[in-house]
N, C-alpha and C positions, 0 to 999 in steps of 0.2 A: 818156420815162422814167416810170415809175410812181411816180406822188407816193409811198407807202407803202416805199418805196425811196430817195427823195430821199436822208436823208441818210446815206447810204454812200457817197455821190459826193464829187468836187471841189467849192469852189464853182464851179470854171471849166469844170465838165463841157459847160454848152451850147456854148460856144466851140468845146472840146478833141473833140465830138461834130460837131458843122458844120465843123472843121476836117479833119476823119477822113474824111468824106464827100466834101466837096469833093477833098481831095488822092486818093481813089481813083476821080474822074471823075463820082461821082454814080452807082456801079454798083458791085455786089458785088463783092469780089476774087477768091471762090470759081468763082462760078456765071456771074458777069458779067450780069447782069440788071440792067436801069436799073429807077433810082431812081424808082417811079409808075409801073412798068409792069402790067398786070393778070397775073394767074397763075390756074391753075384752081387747087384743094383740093386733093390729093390723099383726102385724108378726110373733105372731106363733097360734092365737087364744085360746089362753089360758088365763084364768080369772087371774087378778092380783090386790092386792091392793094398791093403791093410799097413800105412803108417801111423805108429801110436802116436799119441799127443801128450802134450804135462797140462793136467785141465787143472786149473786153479779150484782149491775147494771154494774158498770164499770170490765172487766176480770180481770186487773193483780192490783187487788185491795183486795187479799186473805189478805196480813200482818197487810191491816188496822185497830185500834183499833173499829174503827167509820164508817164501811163501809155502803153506801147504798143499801138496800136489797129488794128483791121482793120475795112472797113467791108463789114458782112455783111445778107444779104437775112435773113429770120425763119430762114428753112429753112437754110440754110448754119450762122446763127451757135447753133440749136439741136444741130447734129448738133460743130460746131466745140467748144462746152462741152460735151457729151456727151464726147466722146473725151478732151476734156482731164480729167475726173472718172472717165472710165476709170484713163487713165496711172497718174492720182495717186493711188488709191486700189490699184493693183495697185502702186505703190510705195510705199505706207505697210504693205501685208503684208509687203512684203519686209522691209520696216527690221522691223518685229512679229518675224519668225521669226528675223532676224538676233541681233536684241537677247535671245529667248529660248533663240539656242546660244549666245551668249555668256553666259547668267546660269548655266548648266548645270555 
């Protein structure tokens, strides 16, 4: 975790992060790639190793004591919050145009 992020977390994130890990085997759930394995870049072609992450299912769910977690390689848990700020964002226009036939 990026210190500069620290506290937006649990205090029991290292735990709730090691525990997320371990219980998906030490491997992506997306992609299945173990935990230390090397991957090439696709973008700069340079070899890299594979530390899993605990990606938050829900985004603004960092303060939760009890969050639900998925354990994601970089690549997975970037394209996973991508989509999820897709959805939410094409759902807050909705509510926007909804709220402005109703004010009509």
């Amino acid at each position: 975790m990026m210190q500069q992020r620290k506290h937006i977390y649990p205090a029991n994130w290292p735990h709730l992060s090691h525990q997320c890990k371990c219980g998906a085997g030490w491997r992506c759930q997306r992609c299945h790639i173990r935990h230390g394995a090397t991957r090439i870049s696709k973008r700069t072609g340079q070899d890299y190793q594979v530390w899993l992450h605990a990606a938050h299912v829900r985004l603004h769910d960092t303060m939760n004591p009890n969050p639900e977690l998925l354990a994601l390689c970089p690549t997975c848990h970037g394209r996973y919050d991508h989509r999820l700020r897709v959805r939410e964002a094409r759902a807050q226009l909705e509510a926007l145009k909804h709220q402005r036939l109703l004010s009509r």
